[in-house]
C-alpha positions in Angstrom: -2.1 -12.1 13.6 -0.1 -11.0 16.5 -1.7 -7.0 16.1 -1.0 -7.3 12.2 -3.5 -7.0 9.8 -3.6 -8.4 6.3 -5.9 -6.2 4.1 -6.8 -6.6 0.5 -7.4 -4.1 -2.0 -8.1 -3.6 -5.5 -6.4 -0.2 -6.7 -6.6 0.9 -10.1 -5.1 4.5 -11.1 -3.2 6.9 -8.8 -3.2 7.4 -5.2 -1.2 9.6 -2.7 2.1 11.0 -1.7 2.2 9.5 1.6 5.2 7.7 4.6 4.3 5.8 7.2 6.8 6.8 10.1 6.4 3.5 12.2 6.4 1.1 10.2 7.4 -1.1 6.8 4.6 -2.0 4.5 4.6 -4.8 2.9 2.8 -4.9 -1.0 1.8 -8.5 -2.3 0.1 -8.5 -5.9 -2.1 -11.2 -6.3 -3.6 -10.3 -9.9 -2.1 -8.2 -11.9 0.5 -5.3 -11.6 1.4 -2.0 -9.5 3.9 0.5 -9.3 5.1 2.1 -6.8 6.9 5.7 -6.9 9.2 7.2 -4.9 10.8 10.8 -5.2 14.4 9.3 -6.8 12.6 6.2 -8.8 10.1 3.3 -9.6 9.4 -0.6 -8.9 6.9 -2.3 -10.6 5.6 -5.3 -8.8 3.7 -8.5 -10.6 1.7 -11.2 -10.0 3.3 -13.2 -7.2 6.2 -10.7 -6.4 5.9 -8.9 -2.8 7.8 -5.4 -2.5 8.4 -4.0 0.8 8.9 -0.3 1.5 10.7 0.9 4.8 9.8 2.8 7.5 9.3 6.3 6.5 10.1 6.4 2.7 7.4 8.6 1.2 5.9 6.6 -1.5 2.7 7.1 -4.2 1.4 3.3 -5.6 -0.6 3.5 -9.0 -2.1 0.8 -11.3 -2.9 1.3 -14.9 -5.1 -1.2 -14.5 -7.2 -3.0 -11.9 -5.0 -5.1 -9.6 -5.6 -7.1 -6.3 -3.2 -7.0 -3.3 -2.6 -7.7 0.1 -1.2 -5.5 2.8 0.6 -6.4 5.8 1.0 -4.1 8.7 0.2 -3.5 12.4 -3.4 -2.9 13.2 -4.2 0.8 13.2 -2.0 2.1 10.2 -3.7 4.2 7.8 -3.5 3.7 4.3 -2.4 7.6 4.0 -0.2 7.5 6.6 -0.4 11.6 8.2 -1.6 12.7 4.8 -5.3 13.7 4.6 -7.0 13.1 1.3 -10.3 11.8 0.2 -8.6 8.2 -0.6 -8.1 8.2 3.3 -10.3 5.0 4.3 -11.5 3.7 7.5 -9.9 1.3 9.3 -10.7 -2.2 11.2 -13.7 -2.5 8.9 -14.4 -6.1 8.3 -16.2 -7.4 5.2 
């Protein structure tokens, strides 16, 4: 919609230290519950709650257990923003 993308995800466990300098990100859990770290706290986000973390705020998200969300952001962004890891993943894929 209008060059945003809306991409679900499962997560379950940790993930990466990571900003992205261009844009918000926007976190809705549709089944079960996230966290999200930054360097001076901690949210936790639940079923039907949507977080949304600004432009160029390093953050890490982690679930304990498996959880299913949606992303909203412009087309393009990668999930690691400029960090390089293995957790990097493709983009625009389609399934």
């Amino acid at each position: 919609m209008n060059d945003y993308q809306f991409k679900l995800v499962k997560i379950d466990g940790d993930f990466v230290w990571h900003d992205h300098q261009d844009t918000d990100e926007v976190f809705i859990v549709l089944e079960g519950e996230m966290f999200i770290d930054f360097r001076d706290g901690q949210v936790k986000i639940s079923q039907g709650e949507m977080f949304i973390v600004p432009r160029g705020v390093e953050h890490k998200t982690f679930a304990n257990q498996e959880c299913h969300i949606m992303l909203v952001e412009p087309r393009g962004v990668v999930n690691t923003g400029e960090t390089e890891s293995e957790l990097t993943a493709v983009n625009d894929i389609w399934i």
